[in-house]
ROZA-899768 format. One record per residue: residue in three letters; x, y, z negated of N, C-alpha, C in turn. Coordinates in steps of 0.02 Angstrom, whole numbers, padded with zeros to 5 digits, always signed. Example, Ala and Ser with C-alpha at 12.3 -4.5 7.8 and 13.67 -1.06 7.14 Angstrom:
% ROZA-899768
ALA+00660-00284-00390+00615-00225-00390+00660-00165-00390
SER+00642-00112-00354+00684-00053-00357+00645+00002-00394
END
This chain:
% ROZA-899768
UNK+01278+00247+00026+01259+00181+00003+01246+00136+00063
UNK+01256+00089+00080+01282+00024+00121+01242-00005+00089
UNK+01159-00024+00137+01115-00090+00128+01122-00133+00155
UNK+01102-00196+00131+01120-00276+00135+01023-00296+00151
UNK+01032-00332+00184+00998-00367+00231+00954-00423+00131
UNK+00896-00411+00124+00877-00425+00068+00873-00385+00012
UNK+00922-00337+00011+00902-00285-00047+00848-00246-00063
UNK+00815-00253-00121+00760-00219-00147+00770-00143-00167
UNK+00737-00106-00119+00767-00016-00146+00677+00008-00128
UNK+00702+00073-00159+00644+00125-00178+00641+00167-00116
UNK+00567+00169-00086+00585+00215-00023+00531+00251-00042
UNK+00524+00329-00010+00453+00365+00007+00422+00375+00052
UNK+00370+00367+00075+00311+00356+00129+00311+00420+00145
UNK+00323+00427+00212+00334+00495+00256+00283+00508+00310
UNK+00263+00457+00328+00187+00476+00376+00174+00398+00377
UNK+00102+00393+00416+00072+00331+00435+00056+00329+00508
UNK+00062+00281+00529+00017+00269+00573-00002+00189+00587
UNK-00047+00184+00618-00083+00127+00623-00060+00034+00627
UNK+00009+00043+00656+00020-00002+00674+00086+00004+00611
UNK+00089+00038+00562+00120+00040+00478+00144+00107+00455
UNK+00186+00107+00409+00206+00178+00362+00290+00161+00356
UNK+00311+00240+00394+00374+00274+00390+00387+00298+00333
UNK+00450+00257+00299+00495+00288+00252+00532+00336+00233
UNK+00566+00353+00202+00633+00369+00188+00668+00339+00133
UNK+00733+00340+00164+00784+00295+00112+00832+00340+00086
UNK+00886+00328+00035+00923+00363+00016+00982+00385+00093
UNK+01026+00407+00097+01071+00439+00128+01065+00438+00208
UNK+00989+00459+00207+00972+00481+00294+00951+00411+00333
UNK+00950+00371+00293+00899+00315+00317+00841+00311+00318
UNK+00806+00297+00373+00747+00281+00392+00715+00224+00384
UNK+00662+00205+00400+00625+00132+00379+00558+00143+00408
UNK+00546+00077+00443+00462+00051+00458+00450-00005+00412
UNK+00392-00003+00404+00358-00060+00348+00300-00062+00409
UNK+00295-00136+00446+00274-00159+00497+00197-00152+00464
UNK+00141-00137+00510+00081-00167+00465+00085-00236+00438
UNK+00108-00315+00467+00120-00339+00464+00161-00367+00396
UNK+00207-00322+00377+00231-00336+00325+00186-00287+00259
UNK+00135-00258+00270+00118-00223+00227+00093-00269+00165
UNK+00066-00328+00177+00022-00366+00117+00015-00432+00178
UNK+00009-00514+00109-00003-00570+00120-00083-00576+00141
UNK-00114-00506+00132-00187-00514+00162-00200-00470+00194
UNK-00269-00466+00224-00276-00442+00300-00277-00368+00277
UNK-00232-00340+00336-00233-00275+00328-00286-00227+00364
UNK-00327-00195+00354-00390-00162+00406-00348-00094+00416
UNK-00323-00062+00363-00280+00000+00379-00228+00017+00313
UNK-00151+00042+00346-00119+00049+00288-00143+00087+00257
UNK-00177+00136+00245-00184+00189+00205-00225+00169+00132
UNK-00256+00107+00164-00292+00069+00112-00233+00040+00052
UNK-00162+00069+00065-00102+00011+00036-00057+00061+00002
UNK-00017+00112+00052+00026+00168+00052-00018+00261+00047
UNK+00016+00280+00036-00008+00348+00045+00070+00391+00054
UNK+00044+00448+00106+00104+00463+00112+00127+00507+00033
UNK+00213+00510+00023+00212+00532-00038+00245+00503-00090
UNK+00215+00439-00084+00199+00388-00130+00295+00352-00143
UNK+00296+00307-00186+00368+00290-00195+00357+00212-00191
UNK+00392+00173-00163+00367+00104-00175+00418+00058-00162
UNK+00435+00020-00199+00495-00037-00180+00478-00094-00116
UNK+00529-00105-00079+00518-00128-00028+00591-00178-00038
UNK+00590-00240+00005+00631-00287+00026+00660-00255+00114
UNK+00737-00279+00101+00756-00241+00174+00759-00320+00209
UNK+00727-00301+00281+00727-00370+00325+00784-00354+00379
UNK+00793-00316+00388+00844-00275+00459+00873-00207+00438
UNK+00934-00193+00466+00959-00140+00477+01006-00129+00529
UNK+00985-00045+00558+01036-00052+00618+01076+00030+00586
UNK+01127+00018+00576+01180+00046+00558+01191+00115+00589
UNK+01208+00095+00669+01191+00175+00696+01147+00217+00715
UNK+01091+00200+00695+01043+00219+00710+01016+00257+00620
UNK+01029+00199+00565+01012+00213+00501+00938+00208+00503
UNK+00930+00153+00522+00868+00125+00540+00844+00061+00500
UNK+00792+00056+00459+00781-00015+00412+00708-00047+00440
UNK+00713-00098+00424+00640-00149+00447+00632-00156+00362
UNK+00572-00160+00355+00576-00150+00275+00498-00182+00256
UNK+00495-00223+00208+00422-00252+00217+00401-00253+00105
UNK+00360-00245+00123+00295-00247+00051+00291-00327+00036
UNK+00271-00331+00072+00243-00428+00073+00294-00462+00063
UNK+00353-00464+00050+00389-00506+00049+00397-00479-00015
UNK+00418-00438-00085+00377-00415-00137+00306-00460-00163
UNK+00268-00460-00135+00210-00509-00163+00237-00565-00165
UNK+00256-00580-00105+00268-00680-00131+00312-00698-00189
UNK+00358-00641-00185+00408-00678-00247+00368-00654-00315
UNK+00334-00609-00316+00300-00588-00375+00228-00648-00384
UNK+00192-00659-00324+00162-00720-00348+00192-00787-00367
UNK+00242-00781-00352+00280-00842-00367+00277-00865-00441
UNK+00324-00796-00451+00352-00782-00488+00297-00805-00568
UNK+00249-00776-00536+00186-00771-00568+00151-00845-00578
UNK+00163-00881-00535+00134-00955-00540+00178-00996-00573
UNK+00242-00980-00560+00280-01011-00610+00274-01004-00674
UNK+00279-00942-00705+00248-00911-00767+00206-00916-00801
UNK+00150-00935-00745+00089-00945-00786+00096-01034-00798
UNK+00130-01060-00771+00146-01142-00787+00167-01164-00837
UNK+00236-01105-00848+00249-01131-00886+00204-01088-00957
UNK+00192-01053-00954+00140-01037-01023+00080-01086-01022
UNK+00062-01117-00993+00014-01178-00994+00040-01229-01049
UNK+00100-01248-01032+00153-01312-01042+00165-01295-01114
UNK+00200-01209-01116+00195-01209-01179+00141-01188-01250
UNK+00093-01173-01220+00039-01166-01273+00007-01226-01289
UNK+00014-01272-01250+00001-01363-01254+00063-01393-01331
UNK+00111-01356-01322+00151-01385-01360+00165-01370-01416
UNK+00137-01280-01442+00140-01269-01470+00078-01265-01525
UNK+00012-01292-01494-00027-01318-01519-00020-01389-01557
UNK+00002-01444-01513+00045-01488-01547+00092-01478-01623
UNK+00114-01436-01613+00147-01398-01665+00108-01378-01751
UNK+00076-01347-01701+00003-01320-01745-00038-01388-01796
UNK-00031-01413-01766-00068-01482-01755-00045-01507-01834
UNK+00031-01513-01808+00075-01566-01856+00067-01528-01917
UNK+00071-01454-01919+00111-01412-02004+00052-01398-02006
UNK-00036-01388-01981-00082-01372-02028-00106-01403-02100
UNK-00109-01454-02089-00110-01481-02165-00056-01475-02214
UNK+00002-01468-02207+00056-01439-02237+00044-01378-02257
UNK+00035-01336-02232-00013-01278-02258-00060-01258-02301
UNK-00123-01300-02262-00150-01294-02321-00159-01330-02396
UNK-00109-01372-02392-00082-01403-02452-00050-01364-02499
UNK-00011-01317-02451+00038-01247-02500-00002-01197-02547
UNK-00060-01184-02483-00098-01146-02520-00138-01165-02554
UNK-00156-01221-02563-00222-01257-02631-00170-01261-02679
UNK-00117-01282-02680-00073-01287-02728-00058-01222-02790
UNK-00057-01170-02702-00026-01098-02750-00085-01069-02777
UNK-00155-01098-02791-00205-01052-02810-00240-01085-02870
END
């Protein structure tokens, strides 16, 4: 399998050390997840994040081909998921506004049906 510079793949945490946590990738690829890229907030130690073992989707930032070597980061994962998330939650704002509106208009229609039907 041939990774692309942005692709989201599944790696497993193979040791730690301080300055981040070694992967493995599918077909003899390797990977660092920089501390740096571990999280949008302060990192005191990965272990607080990864464990070795562990399986975790990662964004690819680099690859060097002969080596089968990846730069591979967590944090770039959060932003699009907070994003993702702020957008989401916007628009569920927008629409529970409207669908209250909604609410609004057919409640008395309602309960007109049901005084009727009783």
């Amino acid at each position: 399998m041939a990774y692309q510079i942005g692709d989201i793949i599944e790696v497993e945490i193979s040791a730690l050390q301080p300055y981040g946590a070694f992967a493995n990738a599918d077909n003899g690829y390797t990977g660092l997840i920089h501390i740096s890229e571990i999280s949008s907030k302060f990192v005191k130690s990965v272990e607080s994040f990864v464990t070795v073992g562990s399986r975790v989707k990662v964004k690819v930032l680099e690859i060097d081909d002969s080596t089968k070597h990846l730069k591979l980061s967590l944090k770039a994962l959060q932003r699009t998921r907070e994003s993702f998330e702020k957008i989401h939650h916007k628009k569920k704002k927008i629409n529970t506004s409207e669908e209250f509106s909604k609410l609004k208009e057919c409640l008395p229609l309602w309960i007109e049906k049901t005084t009727n039907q009783q």
